[in-house]
C-alpha positions as CSV (number, residue, x, y, z in Angstrom):
1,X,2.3,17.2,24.8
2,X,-1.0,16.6,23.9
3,X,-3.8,15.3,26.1
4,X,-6.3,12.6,25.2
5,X,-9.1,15.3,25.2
6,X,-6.7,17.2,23.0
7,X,-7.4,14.3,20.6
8,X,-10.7,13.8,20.7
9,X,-11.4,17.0,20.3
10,X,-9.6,17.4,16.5
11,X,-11.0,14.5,15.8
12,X,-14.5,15.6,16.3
13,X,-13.4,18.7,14.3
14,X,-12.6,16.8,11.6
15,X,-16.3,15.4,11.2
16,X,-17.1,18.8,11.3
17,X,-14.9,19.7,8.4
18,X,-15.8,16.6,6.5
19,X,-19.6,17.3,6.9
20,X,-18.8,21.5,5.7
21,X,-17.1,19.6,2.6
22,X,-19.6,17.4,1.8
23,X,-21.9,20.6,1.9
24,X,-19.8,22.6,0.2
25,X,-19.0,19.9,-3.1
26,X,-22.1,18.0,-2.9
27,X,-24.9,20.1,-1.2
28,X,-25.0,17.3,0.8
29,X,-25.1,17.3,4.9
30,X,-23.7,14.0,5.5
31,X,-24.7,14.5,9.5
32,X,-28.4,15.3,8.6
33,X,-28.2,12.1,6.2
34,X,-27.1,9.8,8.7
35,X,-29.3,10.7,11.5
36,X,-32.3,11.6,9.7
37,X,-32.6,15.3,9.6
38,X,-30.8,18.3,10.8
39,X,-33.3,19.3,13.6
40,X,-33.1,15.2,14.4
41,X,-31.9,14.8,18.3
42,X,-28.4,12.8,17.1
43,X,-27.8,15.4,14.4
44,X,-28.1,18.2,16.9
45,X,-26.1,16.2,19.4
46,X,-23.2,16.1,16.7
47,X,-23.5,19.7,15.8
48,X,-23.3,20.6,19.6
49,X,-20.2,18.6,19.8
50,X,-18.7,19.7,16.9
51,X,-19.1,23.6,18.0
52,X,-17.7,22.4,21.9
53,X,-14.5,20.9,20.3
54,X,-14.0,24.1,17.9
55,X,-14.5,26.3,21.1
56,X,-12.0,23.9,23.3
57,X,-9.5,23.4,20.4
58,X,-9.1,27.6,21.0
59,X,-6.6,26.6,23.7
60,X,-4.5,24.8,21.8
61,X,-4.0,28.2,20.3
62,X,-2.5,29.5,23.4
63,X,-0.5,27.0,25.3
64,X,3.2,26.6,25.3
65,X,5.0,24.8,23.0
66,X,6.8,21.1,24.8
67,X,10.3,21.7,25.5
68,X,12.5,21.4,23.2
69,X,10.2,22.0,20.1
70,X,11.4,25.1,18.0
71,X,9.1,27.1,15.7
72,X,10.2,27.5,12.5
């Protein structure tokens, strides 16, 4: 089962993968652009959380699947 950190954590990984393909397609940062610069404090703030949920979302690698749930 997932927990509600669980959650938030993807969910701040998908900013982070919707701001690499902004940069990737448009050679645009969309954080930067929204929070006026990349070395801006909120832009940093993003990135920071961004690189915390990537490291947290590891576990998820690791834990046992819910009972009852078969891999296919």
């Amino acid at each position: 089962m997932r927990t509600f950190l669980d959650r938030v954590a993807l969910i701040i990984i998908l900013i982070g993968a919707i701001n690499w393909l902004c940069i990737g397609f448009f050679q645009m940062d969309l954080v930067a652009t929204l929070f006026g610069g990349q070395s801006a404090l909120m832009s940093r703030i993003v990135y920071s959380l961004v690189g915390l949920a990537g490291l947290y979302s590891i576990s998820l690698l690791f834990r046992p699947l819910p009972e009852g749930y078969h891999e296919a």
